[in-house]
C-alpha positions in Angstrom: 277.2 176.3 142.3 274.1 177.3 144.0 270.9 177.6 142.0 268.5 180.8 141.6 265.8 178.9 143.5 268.4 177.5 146.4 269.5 181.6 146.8 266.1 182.8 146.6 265.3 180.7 149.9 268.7 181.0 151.5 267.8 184.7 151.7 264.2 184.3 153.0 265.4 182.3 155.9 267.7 185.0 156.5 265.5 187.8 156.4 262.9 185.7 157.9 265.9 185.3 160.8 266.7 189.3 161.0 262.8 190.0 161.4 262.8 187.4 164.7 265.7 189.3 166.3 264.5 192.6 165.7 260.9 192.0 167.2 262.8 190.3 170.2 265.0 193.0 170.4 261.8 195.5 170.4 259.8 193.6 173.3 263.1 193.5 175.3 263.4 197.5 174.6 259.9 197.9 175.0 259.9 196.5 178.6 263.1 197.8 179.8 261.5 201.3 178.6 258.5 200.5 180.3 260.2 200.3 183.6 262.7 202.5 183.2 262.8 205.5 185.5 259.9 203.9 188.1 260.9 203.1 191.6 258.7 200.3 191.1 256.9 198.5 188.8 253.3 199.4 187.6 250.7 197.4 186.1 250.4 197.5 182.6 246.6 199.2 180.7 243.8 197.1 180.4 243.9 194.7 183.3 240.8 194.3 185.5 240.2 192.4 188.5 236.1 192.4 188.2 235.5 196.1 187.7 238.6 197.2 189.4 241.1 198.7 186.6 244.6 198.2 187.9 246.2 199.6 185.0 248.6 201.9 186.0 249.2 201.2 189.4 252.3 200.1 191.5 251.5 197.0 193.5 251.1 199.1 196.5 248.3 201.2 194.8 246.6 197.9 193.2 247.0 196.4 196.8 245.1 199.3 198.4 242.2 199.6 195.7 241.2 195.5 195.7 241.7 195.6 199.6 238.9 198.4 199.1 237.1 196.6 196.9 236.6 193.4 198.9 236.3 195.4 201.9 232.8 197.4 200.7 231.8 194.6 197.9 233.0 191.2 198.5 232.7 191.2 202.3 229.0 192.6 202.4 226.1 190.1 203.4 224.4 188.2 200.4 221.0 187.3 200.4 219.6 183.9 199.9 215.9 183.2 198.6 213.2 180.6 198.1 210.4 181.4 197.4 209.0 184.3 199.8 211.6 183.1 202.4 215.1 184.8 202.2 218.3 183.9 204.7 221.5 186.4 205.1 224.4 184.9 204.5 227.8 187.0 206.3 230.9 186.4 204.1 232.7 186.7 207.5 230.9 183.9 209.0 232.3 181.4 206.3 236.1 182.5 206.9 236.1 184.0 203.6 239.5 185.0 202.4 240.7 186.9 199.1 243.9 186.4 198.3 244.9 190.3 197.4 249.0 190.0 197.0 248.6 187.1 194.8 246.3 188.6 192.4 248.3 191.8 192.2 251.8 189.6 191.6 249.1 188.1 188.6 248.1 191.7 187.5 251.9 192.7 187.5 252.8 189.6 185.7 250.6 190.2 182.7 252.8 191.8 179.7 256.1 190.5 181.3 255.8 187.0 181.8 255.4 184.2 179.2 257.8 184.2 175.7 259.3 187.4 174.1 256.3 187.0 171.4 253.5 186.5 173.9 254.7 189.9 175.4 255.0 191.3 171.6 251.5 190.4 171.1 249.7 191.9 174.1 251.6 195.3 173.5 250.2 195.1 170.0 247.0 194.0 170.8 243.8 195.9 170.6 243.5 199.0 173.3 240.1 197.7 173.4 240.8 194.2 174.7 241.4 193.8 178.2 243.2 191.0 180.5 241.0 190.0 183.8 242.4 188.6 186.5 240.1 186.6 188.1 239.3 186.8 192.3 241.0 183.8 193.8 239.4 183.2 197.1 238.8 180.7 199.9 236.8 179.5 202.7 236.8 177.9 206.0 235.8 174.2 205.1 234.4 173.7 208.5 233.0 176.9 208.6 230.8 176.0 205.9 229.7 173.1 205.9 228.6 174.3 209.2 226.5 177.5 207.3 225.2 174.9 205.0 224.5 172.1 207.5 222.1 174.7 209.4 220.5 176.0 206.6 219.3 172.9 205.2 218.1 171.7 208.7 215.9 175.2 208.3 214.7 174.6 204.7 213.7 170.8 205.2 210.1 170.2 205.7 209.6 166.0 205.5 206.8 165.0 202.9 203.9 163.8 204.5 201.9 161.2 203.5 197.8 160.9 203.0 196.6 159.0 205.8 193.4 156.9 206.2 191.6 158.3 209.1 188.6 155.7 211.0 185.7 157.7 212.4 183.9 156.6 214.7 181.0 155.3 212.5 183.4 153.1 210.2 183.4 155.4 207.9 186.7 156.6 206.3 188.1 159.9 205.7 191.4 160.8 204.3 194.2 163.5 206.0 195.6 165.6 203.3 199.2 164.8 201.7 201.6 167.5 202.0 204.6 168.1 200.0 208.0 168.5 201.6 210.9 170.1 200.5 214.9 169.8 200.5 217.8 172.3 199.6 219.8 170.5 197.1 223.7 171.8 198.3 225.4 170.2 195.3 226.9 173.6 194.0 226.2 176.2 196.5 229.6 177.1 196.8 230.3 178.1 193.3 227.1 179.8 193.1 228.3 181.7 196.2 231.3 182.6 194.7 230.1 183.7 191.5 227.8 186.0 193.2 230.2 187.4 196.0 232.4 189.8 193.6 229.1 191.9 192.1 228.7 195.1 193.6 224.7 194.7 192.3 222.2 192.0 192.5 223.7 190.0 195.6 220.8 187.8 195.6 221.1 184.1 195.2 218.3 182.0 194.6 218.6 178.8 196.1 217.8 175.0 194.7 215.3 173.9 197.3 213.9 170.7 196.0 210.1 169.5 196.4 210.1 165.7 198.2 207.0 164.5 196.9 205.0 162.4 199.2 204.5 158.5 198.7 200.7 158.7 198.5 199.1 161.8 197.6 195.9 162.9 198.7 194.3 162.3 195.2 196.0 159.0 194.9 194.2 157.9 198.4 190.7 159.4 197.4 190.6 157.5 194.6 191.2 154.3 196.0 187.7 154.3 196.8 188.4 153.2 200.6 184.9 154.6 202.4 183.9 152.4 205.0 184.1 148.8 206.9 182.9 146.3 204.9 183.5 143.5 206.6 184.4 142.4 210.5 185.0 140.4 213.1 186.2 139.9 216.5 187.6 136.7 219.2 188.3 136.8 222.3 191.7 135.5 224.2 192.8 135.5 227.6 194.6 138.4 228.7 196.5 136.8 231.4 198.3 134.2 229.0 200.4 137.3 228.7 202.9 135.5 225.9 200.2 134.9 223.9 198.8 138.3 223.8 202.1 139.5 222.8 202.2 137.0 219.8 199.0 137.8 218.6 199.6 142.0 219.4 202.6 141.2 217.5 201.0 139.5 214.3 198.1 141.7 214.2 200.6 144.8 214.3 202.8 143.2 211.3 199.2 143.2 209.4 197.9 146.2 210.1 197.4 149.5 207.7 197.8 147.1 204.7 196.2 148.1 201.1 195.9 146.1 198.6 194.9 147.3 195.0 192.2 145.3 193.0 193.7 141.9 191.6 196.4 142.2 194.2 196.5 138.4 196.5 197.4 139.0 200.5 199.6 136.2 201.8 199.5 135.9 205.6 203.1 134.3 206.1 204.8 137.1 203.3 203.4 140.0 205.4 204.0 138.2 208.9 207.1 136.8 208.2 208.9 134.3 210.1 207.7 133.5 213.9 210.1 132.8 216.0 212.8 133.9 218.8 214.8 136.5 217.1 212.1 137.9 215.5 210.0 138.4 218.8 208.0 135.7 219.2 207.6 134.1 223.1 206.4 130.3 224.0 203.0 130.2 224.6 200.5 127.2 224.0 199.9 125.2 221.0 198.3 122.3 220.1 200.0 119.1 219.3 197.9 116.2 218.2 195.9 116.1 221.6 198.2 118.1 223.6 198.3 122.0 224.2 202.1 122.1 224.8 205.0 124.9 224.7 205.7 126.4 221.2 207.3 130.0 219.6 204.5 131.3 218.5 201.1 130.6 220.2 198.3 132.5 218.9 199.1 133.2 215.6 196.6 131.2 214.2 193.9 133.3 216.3 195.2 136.2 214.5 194.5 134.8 211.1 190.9 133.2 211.9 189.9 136.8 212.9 191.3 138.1 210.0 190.2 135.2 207.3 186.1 135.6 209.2 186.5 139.5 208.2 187.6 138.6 204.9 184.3 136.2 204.4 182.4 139.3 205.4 183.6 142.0 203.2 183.2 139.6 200.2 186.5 139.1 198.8 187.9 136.0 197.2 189.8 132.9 199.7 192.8 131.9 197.2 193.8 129.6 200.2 192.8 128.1 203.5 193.4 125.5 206.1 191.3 124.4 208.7 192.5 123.1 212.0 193.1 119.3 212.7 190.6 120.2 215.8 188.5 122.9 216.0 189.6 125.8 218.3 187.5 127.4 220.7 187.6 131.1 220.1 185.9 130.6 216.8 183.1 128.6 215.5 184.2 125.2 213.9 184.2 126.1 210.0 185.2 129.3 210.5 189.1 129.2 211.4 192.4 129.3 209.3 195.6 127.7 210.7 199.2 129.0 209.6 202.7 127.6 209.8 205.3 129.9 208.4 207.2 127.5 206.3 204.1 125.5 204.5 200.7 126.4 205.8 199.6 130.0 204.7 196.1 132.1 204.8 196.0 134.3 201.2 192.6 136.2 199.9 192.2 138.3 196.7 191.3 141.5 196.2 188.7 140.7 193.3 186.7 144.7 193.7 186.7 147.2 191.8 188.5 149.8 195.2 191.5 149.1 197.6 191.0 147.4 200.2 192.5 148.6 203.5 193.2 146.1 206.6 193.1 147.3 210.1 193.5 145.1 213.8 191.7 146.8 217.2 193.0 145.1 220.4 191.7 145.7 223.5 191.9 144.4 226.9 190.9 140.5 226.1 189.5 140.8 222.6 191.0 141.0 218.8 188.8 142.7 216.3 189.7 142.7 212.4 188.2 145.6 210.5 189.1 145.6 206.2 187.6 148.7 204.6 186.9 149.4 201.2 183.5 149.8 198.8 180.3 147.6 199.0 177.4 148.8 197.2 174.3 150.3 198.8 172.1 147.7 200.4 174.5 144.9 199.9 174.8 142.3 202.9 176.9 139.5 203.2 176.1 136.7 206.0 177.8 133.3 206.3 175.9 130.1 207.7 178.0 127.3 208.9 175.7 124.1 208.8 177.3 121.2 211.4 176.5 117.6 209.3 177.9 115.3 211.5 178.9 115.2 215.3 181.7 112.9 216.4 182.0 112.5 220.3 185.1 112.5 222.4 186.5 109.0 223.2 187.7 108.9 226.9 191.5 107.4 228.1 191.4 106.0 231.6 194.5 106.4 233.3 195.3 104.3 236.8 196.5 106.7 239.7 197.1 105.0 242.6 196.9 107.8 244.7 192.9 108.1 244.3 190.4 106.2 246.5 189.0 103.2 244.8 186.1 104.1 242.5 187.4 107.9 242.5 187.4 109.8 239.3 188.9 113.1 238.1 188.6 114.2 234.8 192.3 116.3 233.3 190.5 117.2 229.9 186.4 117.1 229.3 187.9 116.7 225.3 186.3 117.9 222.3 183.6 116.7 219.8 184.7 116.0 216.5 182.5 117.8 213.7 181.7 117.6 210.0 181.4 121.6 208.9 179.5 123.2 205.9 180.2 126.8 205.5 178.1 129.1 203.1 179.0 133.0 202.4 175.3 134.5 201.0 174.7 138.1 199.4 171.9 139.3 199.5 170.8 142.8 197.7 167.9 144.6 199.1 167.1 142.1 201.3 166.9 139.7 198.3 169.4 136.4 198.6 171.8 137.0 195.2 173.9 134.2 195.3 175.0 131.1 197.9 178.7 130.3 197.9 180.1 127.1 199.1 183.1 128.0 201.3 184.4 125.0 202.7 183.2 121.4 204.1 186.1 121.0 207.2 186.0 117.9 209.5 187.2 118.3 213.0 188.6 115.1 214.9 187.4 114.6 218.4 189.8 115.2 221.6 189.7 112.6 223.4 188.1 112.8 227.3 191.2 112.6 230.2 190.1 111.0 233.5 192.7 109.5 236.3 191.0 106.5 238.1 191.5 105.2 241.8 192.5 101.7 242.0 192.2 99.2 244.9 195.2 97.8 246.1 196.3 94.5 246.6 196.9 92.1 249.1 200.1 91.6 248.6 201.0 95.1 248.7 
């Protein structure tokens, strides 16, 4: 036998069962009533696309009133700002498309598609709650990207950097900075589309990004670069045409270079590597007594210049090299050899400004200029103090083709030299201090003369 409890629940399913069939049976009734009698379907009350209220209408009607509504809302020009600049942008011009039949086959859909309940539920739902349909639309890809391609190119303004301008008296002035700017495109086209369907405020404000410039004007004033504070000049012959492209090319790798207090300069780092690929041509060089072919000639007049203005405008040699011989386009003392892979030229910004490093080239002369801050009535001189003297030893060499007795001389040489070099400052005309720079010796190059010789007898 079955118990109370067992009966009790039999029955619940039951009538639980019965209420299931009956509400099914309703929204069947329900929607077979609702479209009774009507050549065609209409769209059940309370469904919206936007602000358009379909309710009510057949699909023709519902058709007719969003093809209206895209026509005098959707397809009208929106306006794009920054700032006190606006664009227009022409909906038309983008390949826009609004995909009307589908949204109505959506709005005709709502109450009749989905589970007997789901339909149950939206008849008994709220007459104030309302179903929208949202506007399903598309554009041309190409199209746009082409709208948006142009309209960054009009909206981009490049940052542009302070710049460090030489006047004619040495002194320095600086070019302001300007800020550039960039639209950023990364959701334009949802923005566009949320704004398309409102009949009101069709105005889009656009993200248009500032691009900050890498030195600012404040940034270069108060670097404290005001004037040349140290220079000096060689001179080369301009028609050794390769090496006046080695040094152009040295000097240009070097100039407009700052360097912040504390901050070492390393010749070799900022040149870089001299050679073929990177543009360097044969030109002269010297080889124990020999000036002979080599990538690269002329280098090393580049950094003499640079390492004499250096001496000048007081800053701190962290290393130098003297040549084995001393060149002729600077004093002996007062030159700095380089060799990219273990001889390098490096100084030390030890002031309290930036220093800034610039290279003049003119028809046979190099000048190095590095400006920065000396105080008032500050003067820097060096004195290079020859100690010893070594003279040229001289190689004979027999050319028969000479007269007996005859002489001519390949190469006068070079004297040899023991070098002292001193940097003094003086303040107000009064000596401060007296710096020992360096104490270089210079072999000798030795004198070249071809000799006549008598012949034999024999011969």
């Amino acid at each position: 036998m079955m118990s109370v409890t067992s009966r009790n629940l039999h029955m619940n399913l039951v009538l639980l069962l019965i209420c299931f069939v009956v509400m099914a049976t309703q929204a069947c009734m329900i929607d077979s009533i609702a479209d009774a009698g009507a050549a065609e379907p209409v769209i059940f009350q309370r469904v919206f696309v936007e602000d358009v209220e379909l309710s009510d209408m057949t699909r023709s009607e519902a058709e007719e009133a969003l093809y209206q509504y895209v026509d005098k809302v959707v397809l009208q020009p929106l306006v794009l700002t920054s700032g006190d600049e606006a664009w227009q942008l022409d909906p038309n011009d983008i390949g826009l498309h609004v995909f009307v039949p589908e949204i109505v086959e959506r709005a005709l859909a709502v109450g009749r598609a989905g589970s007997w309940l789901d339909r149950l539920r939206f008849r008994r739902a709220s007459p104030d709650k309302v179903v929208s349909i949202p506007l399903t639309m598309s554009v041309d890809e190409d199209l746009f990207k082409d709208f948006v391609f142009d309209l960054m190119a009009e909206i981009h303004i490049p940052a542009e950097d302070a710049v460090f301008i030489i006047n004619e008296d040495d002194t320095v002035t600086v070019k302001p900075s300007r800020i550039g700017r960039h639209l950023d495109p990364r959701d334009l086209g949802n923005r566009i589309r949320e704004t398309l369907p409102r009949r009101y405020d069709r105005t889009l404000v656009l993200n248009v990004q500032p691009i900050m410039p890498s030195l600012t004007t404040s940034q270069a004033n108060a670097m404290g670069i005001k004037e040349c504070i140290g220079k000096f000049s060689t001179s080369f012959d301009p028609g050794n045409t390769s090496r006046v492209h080695n040094i152009r090319e040295a000097a240009n790798a070097i100039d407009g270079t700052i360097l912040g207090p504390g901050e070492t300069f390393s010749f070799n780092k900022t040149v870089g590597p001299r050679s073929a690929e990177t543009g360097y041509l044969d030109a002269p060089v010297m080889v124990e007594d020999d000036l002979v072919p080599g990538i690269g000639g002329g280098i090393c007049q580049v950094s003499s210049t640079l390492y004499n203005a250096v001496l000048l405008a007081n800053l701190r040699v962290v290393a130098r090299v003297n040549h084995s011989m001393a060149p002729a386009y600077v004093p002996a003392g007062r030159d700095a050899t380089v060799a990219y892979d273990y001889i390098d030229f490096r100084f030390r910004n030890d002031g309290s400004s930036h220093v800034l490093i610039k290279f003049f080239l003119n028809k046979n002369t190099i000048t190095s200029k590095v400006y920065g801050y000396m105080p008032s009535g500050q003067k820097i001189s060096i004195i290079t103090s020859i100690e010893e003297r070594i003279p040229p030893g001289v190689i004979k060499k027999e050319d028969a083709s000479l007269a007996p007795g005859d002489e001519v001389v390949e190469d006068s040489g070079a004297w040899g030299y023991v070098v002292t070099v001193y940097r003094v400052v003086e303040q107000d005309g009064t000596e401060q201090s007296r710096e020992l720079i360096s104490k270089d010796r210079y072999r000798p190059r030795s004198k070249r003369v071809r000799v006549g010789i008598a012949l034999s007898e024999s011969t």
